[in-house]
Backbone as CSV, one residue per row, in Angstrom:
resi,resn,N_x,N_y,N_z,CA_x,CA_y,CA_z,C_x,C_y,C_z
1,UNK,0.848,-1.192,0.000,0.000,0.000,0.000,0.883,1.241,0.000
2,UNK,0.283,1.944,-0.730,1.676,3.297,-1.038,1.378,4.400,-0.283
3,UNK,1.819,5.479,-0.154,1.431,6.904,-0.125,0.973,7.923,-1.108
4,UNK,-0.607,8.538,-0.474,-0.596,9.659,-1.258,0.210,10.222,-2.735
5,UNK,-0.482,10.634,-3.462,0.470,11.852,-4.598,0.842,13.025,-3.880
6,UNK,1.718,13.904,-4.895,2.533,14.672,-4.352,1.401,15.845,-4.096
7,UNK,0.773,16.382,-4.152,-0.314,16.894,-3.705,-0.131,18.544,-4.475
8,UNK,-1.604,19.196,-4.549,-1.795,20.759,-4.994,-1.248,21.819,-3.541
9,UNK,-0.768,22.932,-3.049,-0.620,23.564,-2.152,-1.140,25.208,-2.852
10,UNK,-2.171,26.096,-1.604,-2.221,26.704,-2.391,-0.888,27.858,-1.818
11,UNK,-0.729,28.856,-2.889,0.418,29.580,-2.556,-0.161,31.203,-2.471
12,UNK,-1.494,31.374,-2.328,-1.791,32.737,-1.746,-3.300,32.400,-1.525
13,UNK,-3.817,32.644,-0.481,-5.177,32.705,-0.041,-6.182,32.729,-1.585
14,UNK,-7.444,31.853,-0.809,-8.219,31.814,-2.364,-9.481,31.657,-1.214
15,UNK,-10.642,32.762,-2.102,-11.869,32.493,-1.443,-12.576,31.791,-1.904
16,UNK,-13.706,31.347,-0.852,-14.182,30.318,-1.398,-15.339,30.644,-2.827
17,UNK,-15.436,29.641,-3.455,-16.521,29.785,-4.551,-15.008,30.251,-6.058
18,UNK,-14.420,30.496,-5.621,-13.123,30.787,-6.871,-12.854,29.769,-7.699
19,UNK,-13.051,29.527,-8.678,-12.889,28.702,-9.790,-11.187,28.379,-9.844
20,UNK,-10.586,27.278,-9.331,-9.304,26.925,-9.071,-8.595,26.536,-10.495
21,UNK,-9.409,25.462,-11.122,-8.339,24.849,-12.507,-9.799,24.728,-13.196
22,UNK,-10.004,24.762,-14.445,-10.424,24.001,-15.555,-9.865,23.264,-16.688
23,UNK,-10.018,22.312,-17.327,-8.743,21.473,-17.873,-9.903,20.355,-18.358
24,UNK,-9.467,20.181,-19.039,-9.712,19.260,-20.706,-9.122,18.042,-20.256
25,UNK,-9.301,16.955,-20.275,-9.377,15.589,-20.323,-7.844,15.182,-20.806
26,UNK,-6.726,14.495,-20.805,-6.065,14.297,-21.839,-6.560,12.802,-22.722
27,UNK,-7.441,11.952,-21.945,-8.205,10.962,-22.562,-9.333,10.577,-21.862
28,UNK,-10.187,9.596,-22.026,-11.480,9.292,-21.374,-11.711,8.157,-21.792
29,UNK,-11.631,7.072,-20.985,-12.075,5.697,-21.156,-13.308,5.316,-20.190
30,UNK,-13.660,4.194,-20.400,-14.383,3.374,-19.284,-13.817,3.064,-18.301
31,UNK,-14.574,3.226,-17.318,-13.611,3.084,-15.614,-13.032,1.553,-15.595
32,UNK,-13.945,0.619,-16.363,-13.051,-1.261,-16.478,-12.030,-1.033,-17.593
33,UNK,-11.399,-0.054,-18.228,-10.510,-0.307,-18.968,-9.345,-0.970,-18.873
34,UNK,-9.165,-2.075,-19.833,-7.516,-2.987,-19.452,-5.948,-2.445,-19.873
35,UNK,-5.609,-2.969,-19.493,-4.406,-1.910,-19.513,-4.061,-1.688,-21.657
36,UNK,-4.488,-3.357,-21.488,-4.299,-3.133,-23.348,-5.083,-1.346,-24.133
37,UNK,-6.119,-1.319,-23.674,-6.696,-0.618,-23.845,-6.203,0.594,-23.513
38,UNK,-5.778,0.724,-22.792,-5.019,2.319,-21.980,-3.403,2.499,-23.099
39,UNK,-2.989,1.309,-22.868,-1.814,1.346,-23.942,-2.427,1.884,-25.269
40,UNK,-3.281,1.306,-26.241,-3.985,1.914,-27.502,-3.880,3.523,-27.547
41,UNK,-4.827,3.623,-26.103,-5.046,5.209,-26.093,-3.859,6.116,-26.179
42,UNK,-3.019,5.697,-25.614,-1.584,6.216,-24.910,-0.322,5.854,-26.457
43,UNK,-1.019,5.679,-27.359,-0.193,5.241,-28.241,-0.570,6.372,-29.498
44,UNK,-1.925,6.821,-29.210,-2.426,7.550,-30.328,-1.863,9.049,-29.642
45,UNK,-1.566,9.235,-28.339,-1.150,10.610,-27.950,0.170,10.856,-28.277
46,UNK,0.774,12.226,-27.987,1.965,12.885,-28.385,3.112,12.555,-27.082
47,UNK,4.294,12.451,-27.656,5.376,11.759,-26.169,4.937,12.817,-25.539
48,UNK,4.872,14.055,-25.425,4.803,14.759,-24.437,3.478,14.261,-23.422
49,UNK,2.137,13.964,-24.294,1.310,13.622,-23.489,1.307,12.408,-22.711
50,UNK,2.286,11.316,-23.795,2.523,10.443,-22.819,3.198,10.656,-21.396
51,UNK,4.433,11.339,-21.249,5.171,11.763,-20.616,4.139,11.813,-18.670
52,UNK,3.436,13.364,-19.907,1.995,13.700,-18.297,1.682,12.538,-17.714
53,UNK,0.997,11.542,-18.430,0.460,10.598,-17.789,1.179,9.267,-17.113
54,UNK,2.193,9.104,-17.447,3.071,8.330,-17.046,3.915,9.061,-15.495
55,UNK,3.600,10.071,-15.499,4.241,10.845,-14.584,3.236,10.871,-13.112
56,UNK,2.280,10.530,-13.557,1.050,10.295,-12.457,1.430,9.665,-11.081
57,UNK,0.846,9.230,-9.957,0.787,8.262,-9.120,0.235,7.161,-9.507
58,UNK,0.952,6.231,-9.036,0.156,4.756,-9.048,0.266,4.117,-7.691
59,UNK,-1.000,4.226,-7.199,-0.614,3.779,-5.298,-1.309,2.377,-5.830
60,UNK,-1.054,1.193,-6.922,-1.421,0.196,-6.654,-0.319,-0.888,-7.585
61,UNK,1.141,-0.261,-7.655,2.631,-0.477,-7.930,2.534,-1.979,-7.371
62,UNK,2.676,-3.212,-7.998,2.692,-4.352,-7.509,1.223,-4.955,-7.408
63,UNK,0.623,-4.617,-7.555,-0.784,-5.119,-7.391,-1.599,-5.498,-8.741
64,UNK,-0.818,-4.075,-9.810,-1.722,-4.619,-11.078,-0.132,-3.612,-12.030
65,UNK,-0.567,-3.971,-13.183,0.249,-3.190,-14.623,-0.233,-1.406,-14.619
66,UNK,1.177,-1.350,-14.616,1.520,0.269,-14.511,0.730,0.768,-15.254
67,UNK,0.449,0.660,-15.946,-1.007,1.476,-16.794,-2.294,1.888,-16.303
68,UNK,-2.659,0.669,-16.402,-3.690,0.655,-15.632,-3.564,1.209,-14.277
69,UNK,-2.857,0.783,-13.431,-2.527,1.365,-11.897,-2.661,2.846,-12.143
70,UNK,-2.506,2.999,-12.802,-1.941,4.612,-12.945,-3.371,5.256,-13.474
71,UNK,-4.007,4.594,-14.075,-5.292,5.085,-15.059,-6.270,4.759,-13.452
72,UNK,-6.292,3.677,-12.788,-7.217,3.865,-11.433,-6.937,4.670,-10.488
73,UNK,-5.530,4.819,-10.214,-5.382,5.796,-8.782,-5.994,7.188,-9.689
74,UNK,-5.794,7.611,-10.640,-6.394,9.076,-11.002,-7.313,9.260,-11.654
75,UNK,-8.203,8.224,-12.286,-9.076,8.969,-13.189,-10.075,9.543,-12.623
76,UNK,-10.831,10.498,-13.232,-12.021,11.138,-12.493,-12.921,10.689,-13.240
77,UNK,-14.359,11.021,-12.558,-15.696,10.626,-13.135,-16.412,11.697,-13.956
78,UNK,-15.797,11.831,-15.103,-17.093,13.024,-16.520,-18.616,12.694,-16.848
79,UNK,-19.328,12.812,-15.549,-20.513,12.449,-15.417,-21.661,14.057,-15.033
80,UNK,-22.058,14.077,-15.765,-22.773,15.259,-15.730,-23.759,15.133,-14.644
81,UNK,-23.662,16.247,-14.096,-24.615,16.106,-12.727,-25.686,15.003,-12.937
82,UNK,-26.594,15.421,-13.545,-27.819,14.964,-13.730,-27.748,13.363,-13.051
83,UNK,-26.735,12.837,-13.395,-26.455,11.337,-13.251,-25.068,11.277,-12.404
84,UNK,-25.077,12.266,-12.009,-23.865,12.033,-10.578,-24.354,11.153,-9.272
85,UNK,-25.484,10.456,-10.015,-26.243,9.517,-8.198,-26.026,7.939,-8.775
86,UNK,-25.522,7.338,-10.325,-25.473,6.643,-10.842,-23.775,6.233,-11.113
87,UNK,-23.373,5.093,-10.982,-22.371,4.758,-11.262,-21.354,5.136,-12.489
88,UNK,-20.006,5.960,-11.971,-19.275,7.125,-13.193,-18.657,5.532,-14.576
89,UNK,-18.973,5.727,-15.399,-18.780,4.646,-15.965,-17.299,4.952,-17.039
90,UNK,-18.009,6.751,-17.663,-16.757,7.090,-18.478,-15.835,8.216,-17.307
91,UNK,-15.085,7.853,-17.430,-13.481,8.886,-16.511,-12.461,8.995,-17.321
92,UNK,-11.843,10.052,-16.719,-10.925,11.073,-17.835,-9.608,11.158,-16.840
93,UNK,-8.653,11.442,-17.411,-7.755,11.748,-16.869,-6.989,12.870,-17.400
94,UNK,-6.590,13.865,-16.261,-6.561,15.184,-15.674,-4.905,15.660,-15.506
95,UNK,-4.095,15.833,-16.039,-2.671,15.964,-15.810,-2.612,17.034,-14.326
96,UNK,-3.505,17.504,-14.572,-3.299,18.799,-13.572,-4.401,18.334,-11.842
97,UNK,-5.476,18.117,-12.553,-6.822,17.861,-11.626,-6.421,16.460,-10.878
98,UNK,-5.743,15.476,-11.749,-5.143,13.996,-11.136,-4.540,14.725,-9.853
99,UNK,-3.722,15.713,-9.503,-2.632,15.824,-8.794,-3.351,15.890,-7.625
100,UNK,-4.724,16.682,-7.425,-5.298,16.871,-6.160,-5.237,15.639,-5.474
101,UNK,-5.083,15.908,-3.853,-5.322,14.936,-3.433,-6.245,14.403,-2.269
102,UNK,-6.662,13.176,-1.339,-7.954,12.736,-1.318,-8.314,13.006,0.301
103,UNK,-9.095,14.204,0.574,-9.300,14.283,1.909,-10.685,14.031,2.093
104,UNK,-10.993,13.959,3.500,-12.614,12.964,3.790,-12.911,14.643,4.295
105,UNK,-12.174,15.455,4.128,-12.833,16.636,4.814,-12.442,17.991,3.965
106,UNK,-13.011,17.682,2.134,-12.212,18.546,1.001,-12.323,19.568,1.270
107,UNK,-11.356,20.610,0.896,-11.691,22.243,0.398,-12.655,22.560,-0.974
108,UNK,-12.271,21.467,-2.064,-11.867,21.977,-2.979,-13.396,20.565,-3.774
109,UNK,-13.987,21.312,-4.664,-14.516,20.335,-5.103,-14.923,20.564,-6.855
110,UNK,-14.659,18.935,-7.216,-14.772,19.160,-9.102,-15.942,18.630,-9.934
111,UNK,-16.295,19.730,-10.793,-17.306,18.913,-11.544,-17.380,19.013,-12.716
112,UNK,-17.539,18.136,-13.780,-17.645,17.689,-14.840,-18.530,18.977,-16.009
113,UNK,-18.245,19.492,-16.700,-18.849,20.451,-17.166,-18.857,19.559,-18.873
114,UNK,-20.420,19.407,-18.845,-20.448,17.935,-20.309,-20.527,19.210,-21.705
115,UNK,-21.212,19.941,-21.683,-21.035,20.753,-22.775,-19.992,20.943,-23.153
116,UNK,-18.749,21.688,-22.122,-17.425,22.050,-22.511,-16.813,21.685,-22.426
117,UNK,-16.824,20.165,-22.107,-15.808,19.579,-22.251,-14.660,19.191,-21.203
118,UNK,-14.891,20.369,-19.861,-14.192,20.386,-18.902,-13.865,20.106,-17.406
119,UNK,-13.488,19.713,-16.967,-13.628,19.227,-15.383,-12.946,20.500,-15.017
120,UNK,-13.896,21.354,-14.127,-13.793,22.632,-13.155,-13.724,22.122,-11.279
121,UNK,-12.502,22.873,-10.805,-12.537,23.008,-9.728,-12.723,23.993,-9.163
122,UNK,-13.599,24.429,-8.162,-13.813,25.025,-7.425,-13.362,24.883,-5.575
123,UNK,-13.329,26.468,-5.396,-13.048,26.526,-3.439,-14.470,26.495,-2.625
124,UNK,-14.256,25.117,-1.969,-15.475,24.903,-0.923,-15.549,26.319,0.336
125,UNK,-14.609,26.573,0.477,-14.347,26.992,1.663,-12.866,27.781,1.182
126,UNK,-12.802,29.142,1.966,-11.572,29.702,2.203,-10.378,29.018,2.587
127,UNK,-9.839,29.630,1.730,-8.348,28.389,2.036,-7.333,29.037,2.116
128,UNK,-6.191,28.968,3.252,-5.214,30.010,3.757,-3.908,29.623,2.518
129,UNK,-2.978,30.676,2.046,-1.698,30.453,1.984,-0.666,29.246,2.468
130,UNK,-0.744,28.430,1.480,0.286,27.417,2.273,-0.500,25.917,2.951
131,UNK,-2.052,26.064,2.196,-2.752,24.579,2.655,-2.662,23.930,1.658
132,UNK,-3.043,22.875,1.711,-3.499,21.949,0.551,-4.682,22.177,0.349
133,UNK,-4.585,21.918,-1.150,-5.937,21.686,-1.675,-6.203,20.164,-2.132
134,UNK,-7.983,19.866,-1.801,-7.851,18.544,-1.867,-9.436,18.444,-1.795
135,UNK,-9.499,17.360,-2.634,-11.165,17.334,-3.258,-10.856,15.386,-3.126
136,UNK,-12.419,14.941,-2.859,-13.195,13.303,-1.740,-13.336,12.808,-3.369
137,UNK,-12.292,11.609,-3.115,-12.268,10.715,-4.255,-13.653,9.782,-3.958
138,UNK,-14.119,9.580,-4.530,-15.441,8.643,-5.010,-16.470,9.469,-3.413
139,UNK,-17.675,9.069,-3.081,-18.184,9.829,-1.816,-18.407,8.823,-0.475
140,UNK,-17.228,8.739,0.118,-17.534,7.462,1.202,-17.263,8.401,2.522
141,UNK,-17.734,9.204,2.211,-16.973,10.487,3.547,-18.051,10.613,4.932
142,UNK,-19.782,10.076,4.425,-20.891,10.065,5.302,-20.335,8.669,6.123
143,UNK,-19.137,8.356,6.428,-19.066,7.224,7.412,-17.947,7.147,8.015
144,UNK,-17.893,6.321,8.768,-16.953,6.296,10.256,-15.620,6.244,10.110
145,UNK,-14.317,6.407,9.670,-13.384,6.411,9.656,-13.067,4.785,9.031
146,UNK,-13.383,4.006,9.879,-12.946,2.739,9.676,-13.487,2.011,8.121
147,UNK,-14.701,2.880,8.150,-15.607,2.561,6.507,-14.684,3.168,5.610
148,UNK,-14.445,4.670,5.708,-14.038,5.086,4.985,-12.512,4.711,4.740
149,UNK,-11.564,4.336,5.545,-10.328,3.628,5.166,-10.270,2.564,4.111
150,UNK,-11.373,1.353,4.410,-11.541,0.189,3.821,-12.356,0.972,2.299
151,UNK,-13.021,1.566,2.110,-13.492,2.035,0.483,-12.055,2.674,-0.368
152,UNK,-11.063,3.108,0.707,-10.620,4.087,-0.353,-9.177,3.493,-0.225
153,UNK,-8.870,2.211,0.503,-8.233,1.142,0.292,-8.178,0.068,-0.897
154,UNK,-9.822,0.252,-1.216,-9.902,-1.255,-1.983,-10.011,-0.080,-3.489
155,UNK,-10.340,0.832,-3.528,-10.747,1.725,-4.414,-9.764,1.745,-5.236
156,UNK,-8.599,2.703,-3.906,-7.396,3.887,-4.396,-6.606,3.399,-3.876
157,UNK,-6.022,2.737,-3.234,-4.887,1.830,-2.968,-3.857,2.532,-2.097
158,UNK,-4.886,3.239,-0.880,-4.022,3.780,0.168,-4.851,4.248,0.871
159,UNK,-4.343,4.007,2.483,-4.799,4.955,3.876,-4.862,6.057,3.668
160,UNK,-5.893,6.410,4.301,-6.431,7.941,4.592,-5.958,8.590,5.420
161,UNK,-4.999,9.641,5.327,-4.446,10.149,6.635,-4.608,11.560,6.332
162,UNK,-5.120,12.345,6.124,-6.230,13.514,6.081,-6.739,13.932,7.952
163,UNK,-6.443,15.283,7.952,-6.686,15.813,9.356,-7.923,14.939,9.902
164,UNK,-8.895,14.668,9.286,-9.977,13.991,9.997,-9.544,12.624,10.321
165,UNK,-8.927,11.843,9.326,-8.837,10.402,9.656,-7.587,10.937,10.592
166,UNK,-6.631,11.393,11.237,-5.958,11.644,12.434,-6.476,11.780,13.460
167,UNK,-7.906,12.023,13.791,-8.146,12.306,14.972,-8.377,10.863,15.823
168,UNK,-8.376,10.991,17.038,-8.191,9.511,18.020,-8.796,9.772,19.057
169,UNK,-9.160,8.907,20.024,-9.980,8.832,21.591,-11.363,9.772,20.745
170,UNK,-11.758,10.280,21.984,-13.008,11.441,21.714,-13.420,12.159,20.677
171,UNK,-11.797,12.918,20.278,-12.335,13.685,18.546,-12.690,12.789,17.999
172,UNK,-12.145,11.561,17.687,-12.804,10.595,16.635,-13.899,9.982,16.853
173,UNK,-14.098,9.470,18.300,-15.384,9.010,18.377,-16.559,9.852,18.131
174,UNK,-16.182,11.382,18.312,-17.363,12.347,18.224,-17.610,12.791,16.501
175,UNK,-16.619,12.327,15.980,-16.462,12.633,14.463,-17.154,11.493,13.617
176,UNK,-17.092,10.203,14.376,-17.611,9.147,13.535,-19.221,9.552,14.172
177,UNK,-19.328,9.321,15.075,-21.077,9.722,15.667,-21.848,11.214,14.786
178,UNK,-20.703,12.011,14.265,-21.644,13.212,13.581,-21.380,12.353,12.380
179,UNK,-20.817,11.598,11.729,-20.997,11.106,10.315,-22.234,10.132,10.021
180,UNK,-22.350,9.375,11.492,-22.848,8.345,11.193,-24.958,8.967,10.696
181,UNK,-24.731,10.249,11.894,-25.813,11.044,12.153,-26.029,11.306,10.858
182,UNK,-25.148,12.325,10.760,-25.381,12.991,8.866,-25.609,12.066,7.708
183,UNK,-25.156,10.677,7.728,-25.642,9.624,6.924,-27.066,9.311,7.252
184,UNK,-27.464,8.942,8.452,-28.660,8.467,8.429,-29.975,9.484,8.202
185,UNK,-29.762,11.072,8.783,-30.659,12.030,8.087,-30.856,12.006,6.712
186,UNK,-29.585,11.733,5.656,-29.540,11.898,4.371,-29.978,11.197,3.723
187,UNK,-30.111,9.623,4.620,-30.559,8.902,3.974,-32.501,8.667,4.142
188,UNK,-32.969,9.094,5.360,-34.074,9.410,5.710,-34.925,10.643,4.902
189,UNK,-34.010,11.667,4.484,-34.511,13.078,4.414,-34.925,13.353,5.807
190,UNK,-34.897,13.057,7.266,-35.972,13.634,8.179,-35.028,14.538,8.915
191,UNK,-33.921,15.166,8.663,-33.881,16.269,9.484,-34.484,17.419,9.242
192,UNK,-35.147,17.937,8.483,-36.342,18.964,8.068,-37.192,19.047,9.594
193,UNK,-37.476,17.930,9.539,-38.773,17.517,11.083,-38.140,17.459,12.028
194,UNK,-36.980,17.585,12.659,-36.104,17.458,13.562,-35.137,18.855,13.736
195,UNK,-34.281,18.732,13.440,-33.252,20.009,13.463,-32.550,20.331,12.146
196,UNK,-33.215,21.204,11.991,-32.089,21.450,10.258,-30.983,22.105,10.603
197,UNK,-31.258,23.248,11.322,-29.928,24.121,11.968,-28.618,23.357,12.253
198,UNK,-29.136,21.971,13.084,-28.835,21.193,13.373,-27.648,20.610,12.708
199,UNK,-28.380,20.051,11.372,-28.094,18.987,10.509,-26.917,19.691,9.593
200,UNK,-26.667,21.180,9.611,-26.057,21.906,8.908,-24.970,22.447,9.894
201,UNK,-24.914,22.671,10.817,-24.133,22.515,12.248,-22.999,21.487,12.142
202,UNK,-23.590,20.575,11.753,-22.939,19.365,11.791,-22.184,18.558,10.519
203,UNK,-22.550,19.467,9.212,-21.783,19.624,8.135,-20.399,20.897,8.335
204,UNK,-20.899,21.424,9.272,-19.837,22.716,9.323,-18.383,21.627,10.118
205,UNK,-19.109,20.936,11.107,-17.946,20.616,12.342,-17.562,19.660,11.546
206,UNK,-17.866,19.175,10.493,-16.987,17.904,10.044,-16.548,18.384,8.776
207,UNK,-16.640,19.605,8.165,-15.771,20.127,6.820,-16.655,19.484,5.601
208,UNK,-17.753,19.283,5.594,-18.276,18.927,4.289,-19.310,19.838,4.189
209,UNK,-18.984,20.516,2.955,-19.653,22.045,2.642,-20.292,21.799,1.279
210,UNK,-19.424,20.104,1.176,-19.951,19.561,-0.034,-21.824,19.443,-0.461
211,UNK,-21.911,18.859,1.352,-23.132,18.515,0.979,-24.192,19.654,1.476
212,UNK,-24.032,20.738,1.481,-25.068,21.765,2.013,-25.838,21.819,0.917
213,UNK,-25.745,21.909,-0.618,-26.399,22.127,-1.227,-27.902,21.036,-1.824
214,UNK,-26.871,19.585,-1.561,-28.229,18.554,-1.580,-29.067,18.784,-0.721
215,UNK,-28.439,18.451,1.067,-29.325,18.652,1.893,-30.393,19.978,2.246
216,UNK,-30.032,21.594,1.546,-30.597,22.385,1.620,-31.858,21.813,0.483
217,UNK,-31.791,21.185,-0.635,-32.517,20.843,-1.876,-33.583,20.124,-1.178
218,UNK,-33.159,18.717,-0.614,-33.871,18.409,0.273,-34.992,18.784,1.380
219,UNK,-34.449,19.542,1.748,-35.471,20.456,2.636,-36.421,20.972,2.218
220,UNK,-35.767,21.668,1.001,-36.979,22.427,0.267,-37.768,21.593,-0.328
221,UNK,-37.552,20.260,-1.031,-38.803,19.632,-1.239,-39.778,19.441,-0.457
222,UNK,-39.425,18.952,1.228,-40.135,18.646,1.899,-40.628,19.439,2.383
223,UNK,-40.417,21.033,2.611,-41.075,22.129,2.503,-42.158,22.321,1.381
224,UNK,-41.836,21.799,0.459,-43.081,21.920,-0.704,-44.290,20.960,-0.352
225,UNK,-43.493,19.694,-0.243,-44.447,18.740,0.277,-45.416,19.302,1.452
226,UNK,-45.390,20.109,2.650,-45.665,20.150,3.901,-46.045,21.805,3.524
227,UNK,-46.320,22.256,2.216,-46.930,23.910,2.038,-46.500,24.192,3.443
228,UNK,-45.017,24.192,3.475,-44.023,24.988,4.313,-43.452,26.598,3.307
229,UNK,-44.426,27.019,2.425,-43.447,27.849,1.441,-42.734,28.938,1.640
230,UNK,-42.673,29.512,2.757,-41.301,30.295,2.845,-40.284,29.743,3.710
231,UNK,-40.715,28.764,3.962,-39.444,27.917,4.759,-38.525,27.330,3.291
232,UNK,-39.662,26.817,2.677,-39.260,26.188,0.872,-37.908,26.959,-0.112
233,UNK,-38.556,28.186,0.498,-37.978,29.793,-0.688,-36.478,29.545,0.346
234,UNK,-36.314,30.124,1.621,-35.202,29.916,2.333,-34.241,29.341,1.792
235,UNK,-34.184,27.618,1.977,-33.686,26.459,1.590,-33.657,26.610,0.440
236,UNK,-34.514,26.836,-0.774,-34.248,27.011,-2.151,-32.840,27.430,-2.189
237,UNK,-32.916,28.940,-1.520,-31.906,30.205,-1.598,-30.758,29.545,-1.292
238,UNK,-30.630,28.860,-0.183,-29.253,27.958,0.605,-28.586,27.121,-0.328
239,UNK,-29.631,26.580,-0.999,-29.309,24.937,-1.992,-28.492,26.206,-3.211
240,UNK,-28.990,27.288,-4.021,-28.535,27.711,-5.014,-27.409,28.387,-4.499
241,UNK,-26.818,29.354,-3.568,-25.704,29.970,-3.046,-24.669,29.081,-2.960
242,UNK,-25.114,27.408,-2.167,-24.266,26.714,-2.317,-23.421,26.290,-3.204
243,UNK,-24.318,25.924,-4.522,-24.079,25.120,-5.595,-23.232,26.377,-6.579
244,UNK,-23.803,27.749,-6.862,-23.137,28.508,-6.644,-21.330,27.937,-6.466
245,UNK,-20.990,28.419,-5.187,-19.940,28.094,-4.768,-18.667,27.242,-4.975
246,UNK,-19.988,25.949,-4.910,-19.205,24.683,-5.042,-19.283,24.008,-6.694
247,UNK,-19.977,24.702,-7.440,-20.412,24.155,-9.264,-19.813,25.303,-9.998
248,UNK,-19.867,26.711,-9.639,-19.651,27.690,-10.469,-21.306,28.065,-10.970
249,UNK,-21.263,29.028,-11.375,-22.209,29.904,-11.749,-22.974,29.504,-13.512
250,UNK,-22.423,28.786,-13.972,-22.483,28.560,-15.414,-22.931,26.327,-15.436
251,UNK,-22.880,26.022,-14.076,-23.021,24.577,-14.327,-24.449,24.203,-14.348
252,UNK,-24.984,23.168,-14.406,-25.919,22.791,-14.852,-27.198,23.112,-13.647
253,UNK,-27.103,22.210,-12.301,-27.700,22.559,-11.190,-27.732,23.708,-10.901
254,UNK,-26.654,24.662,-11.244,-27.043,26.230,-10.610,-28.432,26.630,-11.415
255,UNK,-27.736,26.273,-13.017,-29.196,26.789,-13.782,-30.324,26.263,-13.696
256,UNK,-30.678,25.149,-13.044,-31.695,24.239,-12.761,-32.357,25.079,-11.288
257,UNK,-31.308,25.721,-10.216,-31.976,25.788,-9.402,-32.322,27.319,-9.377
258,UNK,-31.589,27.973,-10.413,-31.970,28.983,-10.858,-33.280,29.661,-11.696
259,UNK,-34.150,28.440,-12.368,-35.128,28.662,-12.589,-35.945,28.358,-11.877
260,UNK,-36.069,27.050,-10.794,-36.970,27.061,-9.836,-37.035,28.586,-8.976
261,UNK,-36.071,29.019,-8.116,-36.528,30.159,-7.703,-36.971,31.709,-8.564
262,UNK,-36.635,31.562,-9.585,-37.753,32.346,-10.500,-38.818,31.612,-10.564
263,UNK,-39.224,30.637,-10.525,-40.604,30.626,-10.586,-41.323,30.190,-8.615
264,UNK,-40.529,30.469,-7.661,-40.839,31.074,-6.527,-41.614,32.087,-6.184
265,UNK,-41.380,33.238,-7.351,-41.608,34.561,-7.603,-42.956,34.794,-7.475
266,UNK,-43.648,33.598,-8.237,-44.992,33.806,-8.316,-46.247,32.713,-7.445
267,UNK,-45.250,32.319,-6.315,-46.128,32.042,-5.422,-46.631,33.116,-4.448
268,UNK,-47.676,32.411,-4.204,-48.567,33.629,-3.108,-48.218,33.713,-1.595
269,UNK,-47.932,34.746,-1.066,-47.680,34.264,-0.107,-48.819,33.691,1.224
């Protein structure tokens, strides 16, 4: 089992919602691709491009053919939102975006932009001079440390040692108990009926800013459901600022949630 890639650092403060890298694919296969197959691809590119990709991490060196190793520890998923809840089937690989690396508690988060072609990163959160930047390989982050080691073991072919998976005694036990929490609301929808303040409280203390924007979405349905409608409009507002932030202003969900609250406009109050 290897270590980490050499990782992104940023080198002057970046606020959050700042559009970090956008970057073009240098290829895109199927996530079962065999290495024969990766060789083909890698044969039709330029030495230089070979070069990039060969230059990658492979945290699974001994386990399988350098190609391939190298095509699993990095590829990303070019799955357009819409179907970001469905298994990433086509993934691309990122000379630049590969480099990030894999925290259960990201700054930094990427999404697939299918029109243009591009995988965009964005800042979750303010990020000081001199941190890493680092965006949650596949989403196993709603669970306990010990879950999340074993997914991103068998996945990515290395321990998680990310400020969160460091914590021990109490921080950790209190860290796996807010994950386990935040999984089972998410998976219920019922913190709406319980504590939302709450439920968002508890995305703050564990660094996932990722998910404010589902769970605000959430709410607001069940606000629709429960002709809760300015509780609805609220949460609307939360879910789009977020996505905002964490998608950029031009991605698909912003514009999706951008026309629902125009047509907010013309409810009664």
């Amino acid at each position: 089992m290897l270590e980490k890639g050499l990782g992104i650092v940023a080198v002057k403060p970046i606020p959050k919602g700042t559009l970090i890298l956008s970057e073009q694919a240098l290829f895109k296969l199927d996530a079962s691709a065999s290495a024969e197959e990766i060789k083909d691809t890698l044969d039709s590119l330029s030495r230089e491009e070979q070069r990039e990709f060969l230059a990658l991490t492979n945290t699974f060196r001994g386990e399988m053919k350098t190609l391939a190793g190298i095509f699993k520890t990095n590829a990303l998923p070019c799955v357009p939102f819409k179907s970001r809840k469905k298994y990433a089937r086509r993934c691309g690989i990122f000379p630049e975006a590969s480099r990030f690396n894999h925290s259960c508690s990201p700054n930094v988060n990427y999404v697939w932009y299918d029109k243009q072609g591009q995988m965009r990163l964005y800042a979750l959160r303010d990020i000081a001079s001199g941190e890493e930047l680092t965006i949650a390989y596949g989403k196993p982050v709603l669970a306990t440390r010990e879950e999340r080691w074993k997914v991103i073991e068998a996945d990515f072919g290395f321990r998680c040692d990310c400020l969160m998976c460091c914590r021990e005694g109490r921080a950790l036990d209190e860290s796996n108990r807010r994950r386990n929490e935040l999984r089972q609301r998410a998976r219920a929808n019922s913190f709406i009926f319980t504590d939302p303040a709450g439920a968002f409280d508890l995305l703050d203390r564990e660094g996932l800013e990722y998910y404010i924007e589902s769970f605000a979405f959430d709410a607001y349905q069940l606000c629709i459901e429960l002709e809760m409608y300015e509780h609805a409009r609220a949460y609307l507002q939360q879910a789009y600022d977020a996505a905002v932030v964490s998608m950029g202003e031009e991605s698909e969900q912003v514009e999706r949630l951008r026309a629902e609250l125009e047509e907010t406009e013309s409810w009664s109050d």
